[in-house]
Backbone as XML, in Angstrom:
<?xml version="1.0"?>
<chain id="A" units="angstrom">
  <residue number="1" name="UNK">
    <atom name="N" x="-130.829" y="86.996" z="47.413"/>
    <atom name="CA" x="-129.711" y="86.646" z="46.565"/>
    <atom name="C" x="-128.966" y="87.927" z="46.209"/>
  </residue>
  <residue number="2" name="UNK">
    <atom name="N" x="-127.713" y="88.222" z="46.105"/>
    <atom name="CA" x="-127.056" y="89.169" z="46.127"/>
    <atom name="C" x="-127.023" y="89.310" z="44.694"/>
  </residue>
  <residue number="3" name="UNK">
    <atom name="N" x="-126.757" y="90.569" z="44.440"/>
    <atom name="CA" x="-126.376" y="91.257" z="42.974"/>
    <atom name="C" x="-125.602" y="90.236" z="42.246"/>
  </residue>
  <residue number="4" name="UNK">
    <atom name="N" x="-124.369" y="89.898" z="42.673"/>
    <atom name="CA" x="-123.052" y="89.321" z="42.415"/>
    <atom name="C" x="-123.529" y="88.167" z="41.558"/>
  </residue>
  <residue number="5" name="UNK">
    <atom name="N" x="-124.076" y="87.375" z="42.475"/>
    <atom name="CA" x="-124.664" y="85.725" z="42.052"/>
    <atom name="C" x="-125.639" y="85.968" z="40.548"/>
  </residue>
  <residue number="6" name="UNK">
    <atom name="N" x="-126.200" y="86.776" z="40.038"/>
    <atom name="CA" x="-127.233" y="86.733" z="39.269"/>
    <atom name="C" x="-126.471" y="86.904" z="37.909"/>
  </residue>
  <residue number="7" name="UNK">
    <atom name="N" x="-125.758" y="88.282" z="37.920"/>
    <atom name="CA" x="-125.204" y="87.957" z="36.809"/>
    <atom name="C" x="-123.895" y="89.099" z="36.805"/>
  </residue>
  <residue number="8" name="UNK">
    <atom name="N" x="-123.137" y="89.024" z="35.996"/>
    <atom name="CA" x="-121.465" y="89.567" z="36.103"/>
    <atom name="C" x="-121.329" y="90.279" z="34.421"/>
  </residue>
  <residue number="9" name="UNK">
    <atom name="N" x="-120.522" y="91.278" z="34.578"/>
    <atom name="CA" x="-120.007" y="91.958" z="33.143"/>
    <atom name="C" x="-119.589" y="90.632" z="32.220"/>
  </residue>
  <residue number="10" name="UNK">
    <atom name="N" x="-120.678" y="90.756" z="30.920"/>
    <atom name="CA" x="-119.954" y="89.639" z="30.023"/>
    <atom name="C" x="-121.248" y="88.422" z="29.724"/>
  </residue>
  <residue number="11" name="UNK">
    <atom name="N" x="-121.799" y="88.961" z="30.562"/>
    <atom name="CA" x="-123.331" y="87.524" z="31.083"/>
    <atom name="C" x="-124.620" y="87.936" z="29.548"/>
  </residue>
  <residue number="12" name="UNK">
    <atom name="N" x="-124.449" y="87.040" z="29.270"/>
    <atom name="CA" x="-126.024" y="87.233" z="27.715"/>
    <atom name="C" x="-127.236" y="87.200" z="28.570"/>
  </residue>
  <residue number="13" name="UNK">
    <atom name="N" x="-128.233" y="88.113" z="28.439"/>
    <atom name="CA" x="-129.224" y="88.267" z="28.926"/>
    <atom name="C" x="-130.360" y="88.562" z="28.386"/>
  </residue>
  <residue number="14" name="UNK">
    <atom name="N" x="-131.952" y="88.757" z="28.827"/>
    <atom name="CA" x="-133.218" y="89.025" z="27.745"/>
    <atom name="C" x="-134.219" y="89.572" z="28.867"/>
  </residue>
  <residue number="15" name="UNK">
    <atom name="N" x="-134.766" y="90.142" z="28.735"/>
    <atom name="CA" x="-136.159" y="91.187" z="29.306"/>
    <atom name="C" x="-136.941" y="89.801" z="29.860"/>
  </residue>
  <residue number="16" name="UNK">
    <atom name="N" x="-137.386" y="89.830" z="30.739"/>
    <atom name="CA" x="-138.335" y="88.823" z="30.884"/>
    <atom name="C" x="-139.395" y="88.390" z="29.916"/>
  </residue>
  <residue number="17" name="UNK">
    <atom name="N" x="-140.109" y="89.713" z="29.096"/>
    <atom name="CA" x="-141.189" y="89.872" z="28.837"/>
    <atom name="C" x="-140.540" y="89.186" z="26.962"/>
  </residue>
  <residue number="18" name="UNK">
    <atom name="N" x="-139.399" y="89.251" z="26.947"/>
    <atom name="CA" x="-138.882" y="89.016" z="25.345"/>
    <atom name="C" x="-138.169" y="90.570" z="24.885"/>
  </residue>
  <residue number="19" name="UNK">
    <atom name="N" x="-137.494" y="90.423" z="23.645"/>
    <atom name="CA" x="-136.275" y="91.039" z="23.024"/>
    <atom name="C" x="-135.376" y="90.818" z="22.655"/>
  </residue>
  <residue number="20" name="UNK">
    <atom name="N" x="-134.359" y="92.029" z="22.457"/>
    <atom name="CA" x="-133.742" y="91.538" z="22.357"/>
    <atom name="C" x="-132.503" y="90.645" z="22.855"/>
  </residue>
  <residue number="21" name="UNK">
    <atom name="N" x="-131.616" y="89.461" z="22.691"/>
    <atom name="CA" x="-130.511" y="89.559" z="23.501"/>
    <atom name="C" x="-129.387" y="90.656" z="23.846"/>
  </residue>
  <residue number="22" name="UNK">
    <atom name="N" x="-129.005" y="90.677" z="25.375"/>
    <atom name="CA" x="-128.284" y="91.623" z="25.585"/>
    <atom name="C" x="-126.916" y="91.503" z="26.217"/>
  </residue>
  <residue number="23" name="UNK">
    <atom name="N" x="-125.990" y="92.243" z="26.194"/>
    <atom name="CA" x="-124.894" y="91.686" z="26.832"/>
    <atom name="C" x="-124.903" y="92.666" z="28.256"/>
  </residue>
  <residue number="24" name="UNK">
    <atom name="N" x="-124.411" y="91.937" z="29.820"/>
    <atom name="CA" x="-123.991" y="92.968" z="30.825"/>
    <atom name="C" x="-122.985" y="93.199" z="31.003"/>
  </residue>
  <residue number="25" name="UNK">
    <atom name="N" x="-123.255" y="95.155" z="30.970"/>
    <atom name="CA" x="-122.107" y="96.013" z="30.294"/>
    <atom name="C" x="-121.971" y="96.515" z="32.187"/>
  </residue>
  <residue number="26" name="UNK">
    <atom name="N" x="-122.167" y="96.275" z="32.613"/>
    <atom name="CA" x="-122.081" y="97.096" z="33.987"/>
    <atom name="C" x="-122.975" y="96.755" z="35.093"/>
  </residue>
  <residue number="27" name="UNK">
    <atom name="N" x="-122.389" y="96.297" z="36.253"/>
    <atom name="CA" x="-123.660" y="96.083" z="37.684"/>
    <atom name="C" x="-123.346" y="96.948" z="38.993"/>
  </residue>
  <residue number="28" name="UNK">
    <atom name="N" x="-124.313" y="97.386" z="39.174"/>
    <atom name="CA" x="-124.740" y="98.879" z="39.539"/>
    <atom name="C" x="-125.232" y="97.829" z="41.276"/>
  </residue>
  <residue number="29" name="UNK">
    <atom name="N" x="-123.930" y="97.618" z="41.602"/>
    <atom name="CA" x="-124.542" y="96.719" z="43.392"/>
    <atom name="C" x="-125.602" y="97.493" z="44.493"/>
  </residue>
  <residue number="30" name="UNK">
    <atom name="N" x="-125.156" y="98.718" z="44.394"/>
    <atom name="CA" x="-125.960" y="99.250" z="44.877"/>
    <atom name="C" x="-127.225" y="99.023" z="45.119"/>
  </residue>
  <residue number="31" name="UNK">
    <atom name="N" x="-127.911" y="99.535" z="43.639"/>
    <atom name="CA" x="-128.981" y="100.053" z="43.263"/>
    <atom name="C" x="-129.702" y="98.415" z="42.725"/>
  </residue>
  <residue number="32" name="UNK">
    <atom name="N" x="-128.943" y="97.103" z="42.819"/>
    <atom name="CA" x="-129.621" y="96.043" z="42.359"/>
    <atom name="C" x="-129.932" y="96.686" z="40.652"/>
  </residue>
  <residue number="33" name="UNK">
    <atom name="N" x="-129.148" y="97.156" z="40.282"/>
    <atom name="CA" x="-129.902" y="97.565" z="38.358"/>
    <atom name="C" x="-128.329" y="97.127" z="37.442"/>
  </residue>
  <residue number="34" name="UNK">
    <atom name="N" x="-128.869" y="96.979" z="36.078"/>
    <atom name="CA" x="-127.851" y="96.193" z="35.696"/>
    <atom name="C" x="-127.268" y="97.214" z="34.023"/>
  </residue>
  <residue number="35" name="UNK">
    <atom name="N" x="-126.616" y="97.746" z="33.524"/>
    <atom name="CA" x="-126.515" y="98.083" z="32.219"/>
    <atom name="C" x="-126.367" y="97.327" z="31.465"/>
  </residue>
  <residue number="36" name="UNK">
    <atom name="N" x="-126.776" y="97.577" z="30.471"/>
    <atom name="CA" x="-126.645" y="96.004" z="29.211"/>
    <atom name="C" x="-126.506" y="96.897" z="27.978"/>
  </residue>
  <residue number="37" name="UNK">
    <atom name="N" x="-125.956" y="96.422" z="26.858"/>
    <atom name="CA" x="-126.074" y="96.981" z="25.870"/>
    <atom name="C" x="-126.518" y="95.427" z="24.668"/>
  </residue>
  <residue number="38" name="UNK">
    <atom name="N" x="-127.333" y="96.175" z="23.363"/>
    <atom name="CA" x="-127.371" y="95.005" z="22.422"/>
    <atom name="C" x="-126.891" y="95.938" z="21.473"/>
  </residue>
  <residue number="39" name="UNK">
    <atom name="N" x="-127.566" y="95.363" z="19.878"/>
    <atom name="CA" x="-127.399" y="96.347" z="18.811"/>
    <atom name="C" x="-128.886" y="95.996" z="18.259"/>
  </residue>
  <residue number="40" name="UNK">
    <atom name="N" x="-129.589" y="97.020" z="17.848"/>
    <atom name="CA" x="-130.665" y="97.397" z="16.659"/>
    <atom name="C" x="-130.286" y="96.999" z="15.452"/>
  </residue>
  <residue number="41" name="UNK">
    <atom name="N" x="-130.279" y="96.533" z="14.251"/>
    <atom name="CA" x="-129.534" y="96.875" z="13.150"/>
    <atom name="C" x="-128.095" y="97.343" z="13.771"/>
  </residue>
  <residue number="42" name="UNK">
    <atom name="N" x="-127.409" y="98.254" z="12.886"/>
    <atom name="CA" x="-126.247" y="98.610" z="13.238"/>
    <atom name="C" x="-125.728" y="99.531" z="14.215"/>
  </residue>
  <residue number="43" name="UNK">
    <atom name="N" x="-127.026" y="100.088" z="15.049"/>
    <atom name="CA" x="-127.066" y="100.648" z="15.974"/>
    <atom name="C" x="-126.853" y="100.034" z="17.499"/>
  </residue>
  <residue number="44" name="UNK">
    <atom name="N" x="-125.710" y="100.358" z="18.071"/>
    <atom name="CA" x="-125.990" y="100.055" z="19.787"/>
    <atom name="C" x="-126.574" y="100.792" z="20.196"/>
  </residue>
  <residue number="45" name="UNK">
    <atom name="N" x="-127.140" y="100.416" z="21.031"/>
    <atom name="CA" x="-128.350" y="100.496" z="22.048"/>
    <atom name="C" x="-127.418" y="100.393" z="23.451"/>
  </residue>
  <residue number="46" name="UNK">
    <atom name="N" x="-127.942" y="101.007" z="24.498"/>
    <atom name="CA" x="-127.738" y="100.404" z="25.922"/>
    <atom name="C" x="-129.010" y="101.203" z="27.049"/>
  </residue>
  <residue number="47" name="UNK">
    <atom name="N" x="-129.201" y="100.272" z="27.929"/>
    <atom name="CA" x="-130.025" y="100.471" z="28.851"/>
    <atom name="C" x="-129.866" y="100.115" z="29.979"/>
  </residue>
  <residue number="48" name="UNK">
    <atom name="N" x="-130.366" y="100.519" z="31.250"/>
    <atom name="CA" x="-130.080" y="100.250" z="32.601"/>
    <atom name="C" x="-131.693" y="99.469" z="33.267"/>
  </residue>
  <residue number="49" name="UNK">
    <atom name="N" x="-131.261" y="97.830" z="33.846"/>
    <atom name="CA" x="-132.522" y="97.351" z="33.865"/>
    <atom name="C" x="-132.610" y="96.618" z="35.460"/>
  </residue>
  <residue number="50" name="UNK">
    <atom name="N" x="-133.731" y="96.568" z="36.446"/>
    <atom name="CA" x="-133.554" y="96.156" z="37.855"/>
    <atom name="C" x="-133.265" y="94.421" z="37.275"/>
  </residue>
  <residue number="51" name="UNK">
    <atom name="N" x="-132.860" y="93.841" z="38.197"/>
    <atom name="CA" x="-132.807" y="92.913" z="37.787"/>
    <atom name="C" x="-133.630" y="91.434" z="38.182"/>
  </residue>
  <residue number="52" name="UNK">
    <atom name="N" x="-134.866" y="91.543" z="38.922"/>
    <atom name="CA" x="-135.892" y="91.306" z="38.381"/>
    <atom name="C" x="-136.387" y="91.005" z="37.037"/>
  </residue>
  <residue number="53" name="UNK">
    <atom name="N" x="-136.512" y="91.908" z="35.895"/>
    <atom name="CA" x="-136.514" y="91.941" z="34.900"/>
    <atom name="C" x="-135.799" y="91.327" z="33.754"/>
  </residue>
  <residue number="54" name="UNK">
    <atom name="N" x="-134.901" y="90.893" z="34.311"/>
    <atom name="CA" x="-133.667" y="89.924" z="33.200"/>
    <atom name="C" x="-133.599" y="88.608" z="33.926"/>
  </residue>
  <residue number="55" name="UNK">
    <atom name="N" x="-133.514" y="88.180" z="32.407"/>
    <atom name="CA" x="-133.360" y="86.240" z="32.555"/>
    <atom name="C" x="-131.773" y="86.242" z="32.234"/>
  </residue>
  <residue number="56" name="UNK">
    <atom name="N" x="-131.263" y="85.114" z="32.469"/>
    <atom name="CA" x="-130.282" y="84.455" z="31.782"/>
    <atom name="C" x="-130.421" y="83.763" z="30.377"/>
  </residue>
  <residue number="57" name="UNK">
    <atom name="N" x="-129.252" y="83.841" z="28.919"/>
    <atom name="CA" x="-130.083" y="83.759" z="28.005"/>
    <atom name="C" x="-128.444" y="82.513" z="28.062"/>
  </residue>
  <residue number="58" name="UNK">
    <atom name="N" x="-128.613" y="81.149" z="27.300"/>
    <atom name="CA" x="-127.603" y="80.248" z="27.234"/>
    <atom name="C" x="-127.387" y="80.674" z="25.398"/>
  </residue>
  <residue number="59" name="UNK">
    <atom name="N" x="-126.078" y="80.949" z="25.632"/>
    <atom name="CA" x="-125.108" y="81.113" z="24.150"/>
    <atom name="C" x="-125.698" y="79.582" z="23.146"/>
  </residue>
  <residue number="60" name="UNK">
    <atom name="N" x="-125.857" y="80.139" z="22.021"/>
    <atom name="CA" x="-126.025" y="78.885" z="21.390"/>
    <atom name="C" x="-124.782" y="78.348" z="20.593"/>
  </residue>
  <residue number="61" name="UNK">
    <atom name="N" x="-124.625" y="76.883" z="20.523"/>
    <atom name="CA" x="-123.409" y="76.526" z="19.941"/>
    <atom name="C" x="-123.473" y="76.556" z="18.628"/>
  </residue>
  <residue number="62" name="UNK">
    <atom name="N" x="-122.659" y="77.074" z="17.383"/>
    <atom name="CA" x="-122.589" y="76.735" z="16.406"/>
    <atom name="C" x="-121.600" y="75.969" z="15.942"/>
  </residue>
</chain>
């Protein structure tokens, strides 16, 4: 399955293992790895993750 299909800048996402939700900030086709950023408290955060490792997370409606 190609990079493309899994997930795109803008896509809510989560670690397989649990965390936090994240947003994808960047896809790295190459390398199959994905940047995401969330926030800590009031802190952003960002990290670069294979993508293996990330689920798809569905927006909840309020």
């Amino acid at each position: 399955m190609s990079t493309e299909m899994l997930f795109k800048v803008g896509d809510l996402v989560r670690i397989k293992s649990g965390g936090p939700v994240m947003t994808v900030q960047a896809v790295l086709k190459s390398s199959n790895l994905f940047d995401c950023q969330w926030f800590a408290g009031k802190k952003l955060e960002v990290g670069r993750f294979p993508a293996d490792s990330l689920v798809p997370v569905q927006e909840e409606k309020q």
